[in-house]
N, C-alpha and C positions, 0 to 999 in steps of 0.2 A: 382508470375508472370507466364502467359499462353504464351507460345510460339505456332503459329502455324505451322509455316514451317518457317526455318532456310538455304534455300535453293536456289541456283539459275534456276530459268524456262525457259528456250529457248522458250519458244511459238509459234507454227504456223504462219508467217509473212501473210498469207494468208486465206482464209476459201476457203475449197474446196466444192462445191456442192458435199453431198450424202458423206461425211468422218464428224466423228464425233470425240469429246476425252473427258472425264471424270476424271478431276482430281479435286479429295475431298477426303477429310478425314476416315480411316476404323471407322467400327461402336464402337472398342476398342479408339481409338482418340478421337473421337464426343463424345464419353458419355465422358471422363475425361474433354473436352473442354466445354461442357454441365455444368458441376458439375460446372466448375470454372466461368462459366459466368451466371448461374442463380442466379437470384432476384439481382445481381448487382447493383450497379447507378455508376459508376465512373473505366471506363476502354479505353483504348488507339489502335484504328488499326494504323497502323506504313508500308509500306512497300517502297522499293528502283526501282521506273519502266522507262523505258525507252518506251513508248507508240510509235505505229506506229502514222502517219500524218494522223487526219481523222479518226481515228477509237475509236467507242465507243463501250467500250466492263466495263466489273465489274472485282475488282481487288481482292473481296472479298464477299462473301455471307451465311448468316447463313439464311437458310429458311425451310418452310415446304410446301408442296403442294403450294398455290398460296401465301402464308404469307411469309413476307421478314421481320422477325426479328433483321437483321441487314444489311445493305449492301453498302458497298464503292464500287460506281460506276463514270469511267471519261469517258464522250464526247466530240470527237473530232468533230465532227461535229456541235454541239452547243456553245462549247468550255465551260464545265462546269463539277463539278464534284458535285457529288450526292450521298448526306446519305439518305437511304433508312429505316429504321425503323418501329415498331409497339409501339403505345403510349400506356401509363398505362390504358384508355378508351378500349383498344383495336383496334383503329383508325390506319390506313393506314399512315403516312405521308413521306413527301421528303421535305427534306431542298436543297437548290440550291446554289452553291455557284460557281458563272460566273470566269472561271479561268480553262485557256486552261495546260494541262499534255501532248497530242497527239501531240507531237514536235519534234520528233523521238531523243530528248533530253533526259538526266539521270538527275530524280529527287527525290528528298527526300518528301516523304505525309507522313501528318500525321494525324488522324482526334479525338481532348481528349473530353469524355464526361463526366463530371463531372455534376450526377443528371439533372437540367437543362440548363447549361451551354455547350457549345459546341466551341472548337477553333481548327479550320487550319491553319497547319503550312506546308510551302512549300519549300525546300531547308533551312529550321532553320527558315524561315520568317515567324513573324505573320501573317497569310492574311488576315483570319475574327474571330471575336468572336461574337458569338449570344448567347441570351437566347429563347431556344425553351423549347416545351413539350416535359415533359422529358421522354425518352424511359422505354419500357418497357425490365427486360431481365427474363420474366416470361417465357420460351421457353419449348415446348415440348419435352418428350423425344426422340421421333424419326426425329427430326431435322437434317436434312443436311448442311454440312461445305465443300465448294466450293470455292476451288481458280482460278480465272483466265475465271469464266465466271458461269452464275447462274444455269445453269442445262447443262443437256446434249445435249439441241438445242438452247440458245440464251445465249446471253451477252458475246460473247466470245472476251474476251482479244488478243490483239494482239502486238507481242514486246517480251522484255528484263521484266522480275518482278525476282525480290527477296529480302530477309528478309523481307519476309511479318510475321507480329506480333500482334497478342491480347495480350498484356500487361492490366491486371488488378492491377491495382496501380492508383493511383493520380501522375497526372501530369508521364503520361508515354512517352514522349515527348521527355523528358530529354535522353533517352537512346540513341536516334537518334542523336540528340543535345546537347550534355554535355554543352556545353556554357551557352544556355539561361537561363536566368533568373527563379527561382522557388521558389524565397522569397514569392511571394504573395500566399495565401490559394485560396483554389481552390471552387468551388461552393458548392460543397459537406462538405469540411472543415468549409466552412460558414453556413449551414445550420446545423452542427453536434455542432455550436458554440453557434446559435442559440438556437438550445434544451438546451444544456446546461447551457445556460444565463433561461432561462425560468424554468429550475428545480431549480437553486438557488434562482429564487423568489418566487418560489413554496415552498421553504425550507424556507425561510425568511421570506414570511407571514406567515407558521405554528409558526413559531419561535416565532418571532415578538408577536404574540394571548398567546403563553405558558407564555410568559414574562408578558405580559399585566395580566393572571388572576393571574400569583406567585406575580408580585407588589399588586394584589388585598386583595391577601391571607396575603403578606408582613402587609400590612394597619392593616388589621384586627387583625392583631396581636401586634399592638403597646400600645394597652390598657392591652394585657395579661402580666400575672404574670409567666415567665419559670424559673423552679426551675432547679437550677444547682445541681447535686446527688456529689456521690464520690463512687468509685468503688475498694475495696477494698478485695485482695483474693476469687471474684468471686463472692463477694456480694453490694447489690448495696444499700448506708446509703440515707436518703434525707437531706436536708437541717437543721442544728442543730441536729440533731439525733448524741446519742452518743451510744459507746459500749467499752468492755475492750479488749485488744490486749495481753495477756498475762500478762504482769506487766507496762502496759501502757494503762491509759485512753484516747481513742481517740472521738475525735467532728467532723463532716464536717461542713465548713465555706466557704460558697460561690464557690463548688468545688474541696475544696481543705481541704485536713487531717492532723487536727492537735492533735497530742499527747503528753502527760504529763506523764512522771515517776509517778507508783503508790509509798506513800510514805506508808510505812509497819511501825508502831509503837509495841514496845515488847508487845507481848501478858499478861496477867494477867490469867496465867492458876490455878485451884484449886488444893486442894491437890488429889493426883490419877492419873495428866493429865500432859503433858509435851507439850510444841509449836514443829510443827514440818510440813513440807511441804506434801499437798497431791496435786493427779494429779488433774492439771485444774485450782489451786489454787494460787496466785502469792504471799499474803502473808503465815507466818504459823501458823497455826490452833491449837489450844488445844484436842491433839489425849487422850486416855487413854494409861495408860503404863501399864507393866509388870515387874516385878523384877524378873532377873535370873543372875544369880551368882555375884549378887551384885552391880550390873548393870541394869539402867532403860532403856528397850527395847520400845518403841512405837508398835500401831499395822501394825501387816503383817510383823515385823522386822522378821527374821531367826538366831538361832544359833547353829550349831552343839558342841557334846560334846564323849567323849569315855568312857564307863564303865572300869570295873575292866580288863574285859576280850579284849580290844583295838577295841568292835567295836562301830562303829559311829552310833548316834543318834540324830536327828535332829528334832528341838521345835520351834513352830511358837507361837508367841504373836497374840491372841483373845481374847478377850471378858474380858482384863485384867488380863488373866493368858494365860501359856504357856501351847501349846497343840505338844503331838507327830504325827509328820509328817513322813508316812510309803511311802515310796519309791517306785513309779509305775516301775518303773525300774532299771534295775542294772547299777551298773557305767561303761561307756565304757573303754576299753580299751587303755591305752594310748601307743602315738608311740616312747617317750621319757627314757632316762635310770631313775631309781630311785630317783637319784643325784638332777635330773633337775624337777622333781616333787614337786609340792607345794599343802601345805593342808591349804584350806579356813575356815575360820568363821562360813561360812551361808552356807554353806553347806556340805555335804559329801566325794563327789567325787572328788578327789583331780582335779589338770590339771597340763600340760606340762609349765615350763618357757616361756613367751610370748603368752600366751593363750588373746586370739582376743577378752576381755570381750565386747568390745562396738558394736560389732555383735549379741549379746544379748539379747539386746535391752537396750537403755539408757534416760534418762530423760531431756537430753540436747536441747533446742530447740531454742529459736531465737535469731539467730546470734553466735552461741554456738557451737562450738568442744567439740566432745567425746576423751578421752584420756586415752589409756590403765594404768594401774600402773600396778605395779609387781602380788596382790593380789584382783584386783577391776577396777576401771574405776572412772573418775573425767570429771567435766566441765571444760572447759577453753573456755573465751573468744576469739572473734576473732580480728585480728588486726584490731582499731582503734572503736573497743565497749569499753566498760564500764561495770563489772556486777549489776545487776540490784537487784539482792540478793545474800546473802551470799554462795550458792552453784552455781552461777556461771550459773545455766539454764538459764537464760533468762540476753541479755545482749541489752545495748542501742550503739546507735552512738556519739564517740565522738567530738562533732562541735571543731575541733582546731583552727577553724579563731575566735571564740568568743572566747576561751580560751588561743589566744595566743601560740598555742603550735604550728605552722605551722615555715615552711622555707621559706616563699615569701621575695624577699629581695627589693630594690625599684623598682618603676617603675612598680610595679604590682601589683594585688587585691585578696586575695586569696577568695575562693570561696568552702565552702562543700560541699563533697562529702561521701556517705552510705563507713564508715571506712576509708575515708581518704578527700584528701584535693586536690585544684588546684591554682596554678599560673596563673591568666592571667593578660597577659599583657596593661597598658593602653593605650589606644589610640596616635599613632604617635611614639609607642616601638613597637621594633621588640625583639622574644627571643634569648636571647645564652643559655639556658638551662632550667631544668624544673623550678627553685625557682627566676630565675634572665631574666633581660629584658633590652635595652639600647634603646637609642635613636634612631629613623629611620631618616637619611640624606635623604630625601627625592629628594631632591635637585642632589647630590651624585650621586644615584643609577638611577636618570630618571624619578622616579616617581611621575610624580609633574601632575598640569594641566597648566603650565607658556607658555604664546605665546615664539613662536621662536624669537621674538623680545622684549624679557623681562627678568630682574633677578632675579632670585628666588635665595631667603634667606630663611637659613632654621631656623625653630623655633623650640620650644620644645613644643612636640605634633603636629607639623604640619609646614606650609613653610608658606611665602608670595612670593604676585608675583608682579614688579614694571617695570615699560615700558620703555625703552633702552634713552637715548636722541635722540630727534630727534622724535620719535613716541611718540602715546598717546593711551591711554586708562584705562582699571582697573587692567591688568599684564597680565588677561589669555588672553585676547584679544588687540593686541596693532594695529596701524595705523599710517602711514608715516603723518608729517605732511604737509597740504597742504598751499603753496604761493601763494597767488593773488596777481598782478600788476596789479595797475590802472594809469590813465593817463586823465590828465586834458589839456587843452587848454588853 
């Protein structure tokens, strides 16, 4: 909002030949007042005067040299007051509006422009609204801002003025007039409504076209074959394609992965060879062995052993005999007393009570825990797998709703889940805990869809709804009924 002067003006009740007075705005004023009213379309002059009888003088003026960019002027001698203006053409214009001010009376003006729309208001009263060409507020910068008369030899005002005001806003009227009315959009609102009715069918015929060729594309693809894939650890199977998952043969079927326990039959190894698990492998394979101290080792097995003399020697199974394994390094140091020291099988270097073997590295893998022992590390299943082979690496999901082993108790559907299981409840049960489910009163609690003029009964799995005496319909909707009286002669 631009305020121009906030002030009351005693003004000369007379003009004196050969005295002159200059009251306008400094050049720090005019450019701030400048900045707020260029390129405009929708701003308000506003001021409170008390006009001598007969005298026509301007109550307000934005001009340059001979150019009147804006100006509120009243004649009392015509009895009319006058917007003075420069059109977007650049064109000169005056609008007239027949309506005497010079009545040595206190009145409320106001004149709103809104683009091309223009209304006076006088004492709060509508007087006129017009649609004229709408002003330009394209203004120079060295424009001059004149109240109370248009330069320093004409138009001079004579009388009472004050709260004279350029209000840039819509509908600035209202400030003067808090009362009247300001529901309705203003010329400028309508034409800002306009653009924007005209960009959403600018958006809705692009739309519209984008629709029309993806239906085209849609068509064209009703005769194609789309293969549904399965995506599986980052790799992507197609349709029927199968592969092994560790100790499960899996298929994709239309999307979706389905796998089968590999079933391992005992091996039929010769004489030299023993069955025994390698990496990668889910059943066990016929390795070569080795015989050391009476005992059939497979290959890469390790066993340490101490001579006469108590040191340790350590023999790896290759190529069907045992080979000595010389030690890249010496044994670390341990942090533990003697007591608490334990000496391994497969190897040399003793270690501490609780030594972290599965940090190690271990052979446990789907769905599979590693598990310290005292001397080693072991697999163990995880809750609600199954092993898959006899060392426990590789383990499946146990289904407990095919097997019976779940706690869903009535009223509910149990439902598998990767190691465990779910309760859900059927339809019109609400739960009391995870394995159990009761009835929902539906009725009861409010939650029904029954007309207020209707009984709801509640059922199992769900309510009915039946219409009160007196009303009629299907329960959710009921209706008074109606009596007609007829009458015969």
């Amino acid at each position: 909002m631009l305020i121009f002067a906030n002030i009351m003006c005693f003004l000369c009740s007379a003009f004196i030949p050969g005295s002159s007075r200059e009251v306008r705005a400094s050049a720090e004023v005019s450019a701030q007042m400048l900045k707020k009213l260029k390129g405009k379309n929708e701003f308000t002059v506003l001021a409170t005067v008390k006009q001598d009888r007969l005298n026509s003088g301007v109550i307000l003026s934005v001009h340059q040299s001979d150019h009147r960019f804006l100006e509120l002027e009243s004649s009392g001698q015509r009895s009319e007051v006058r917007l003075h203006y420069r059109t977007k053409n650049q064109k000169d214009h005056t609008e007239v509006f027949p309506y005497s001010l010079a009545d040595d009376q206190w009145h409320k003006i106001s004149v709103a422009v809104s683009a091309s729309h223009v209304i006076l208001h006088v004492d709060c009263n509508r007087i006129y609204e017009r649609v004229v060409e709408a002003p330009s507020m394209d203004i120079p910068e060295d424009t001059s801002f004149w109240l109370g008369q248009r330069n320093a030899a004409h138009g001079f005002f004579k009388g009472v003025m004050q709260d004279v005001e350029v209000l840039v806003m819509p509908q600035g009227y209202i400030s003067q007039c808090p009362d009247l009315n300001r529901t309705c959009p203003t010329c400028n609102d309508f034409h800002g409504l306009v653009q924007k009715i005209m960009e959403l069918q600018d958006i809705l015929a692009k739309t519209s076209s984008k629709l029309s060729r993806a239906e085209e594309k849609m068509n064209g693809l009703d005769g194609c074959y789309c293969e549904r894939t399965c995506s599986v650890k980052g790799v992507i199977y197609r349709e029927d394609e199968g592969w092994t998952d560790g100790c499960k043969n899996c298929t994709c079927t239309n999307g979706t992965v389905h796998c089968e326990a590999i079933s391992c039959p005992p091996p039929q190894c010769p004489a030299g060879t023993a069955p025994a698990y390698i990496k990668g492998a889910c059943c066990k394979e016929c390795q070569p062995v080795c015989l050391f101290g009476g005992r059939e080792l497979v290959e890469g097995d390790q066993r340490a052993v101490r001579d006469s003399s108590g040191r340790c020697l350590l023999f790896e199974c290759r190529d069907r005999s045992m080979h000595r394994v010389v030690p890249s390094e010496p044994c670390p140091e341990l942090s533990c007393p003697e007591s608490e020291q334990i000496a391994l099988s497969n190897r040399c270097c003793k270690v501490c009570r609780g030594h972290d073997f599965c940090s190690e590295g271990h052979g446990c893998l789907e769905h599979s825990d590693c598990v310290n022992l005292e001397a080693g590390d072991c697999c163990v299943c995880k809750d609600g797998f199954r092993p898959l082979r006899d060392d426990n690496a590789y383990c499946d999901d146990i289904d407990e709703c095919a097997e019976g082993k779940h706690y869903c108790r009535e009223n509910t559907m149990c439902v598998n889940t990767p190691g465990s299981f779910m309760c859900i409840c059927h339809t019109g049960y609400i739960r009391i805990d995870d394995y159990s489910c009761t009835e929902h009163d539906e009725c009861l609690s409010g939650l029904h869809n029954c007309d207020e003029n209707a009984l709801c009964f509640n059922m199992v799995g769900g309510h009915s709804c039946s219409c009160k005496p007196g009303y009629t319909g299907n329960g959710t909707v009921c209706k008074g009924k109606t009596l007609k009286f007829t009458s015969s002669w």
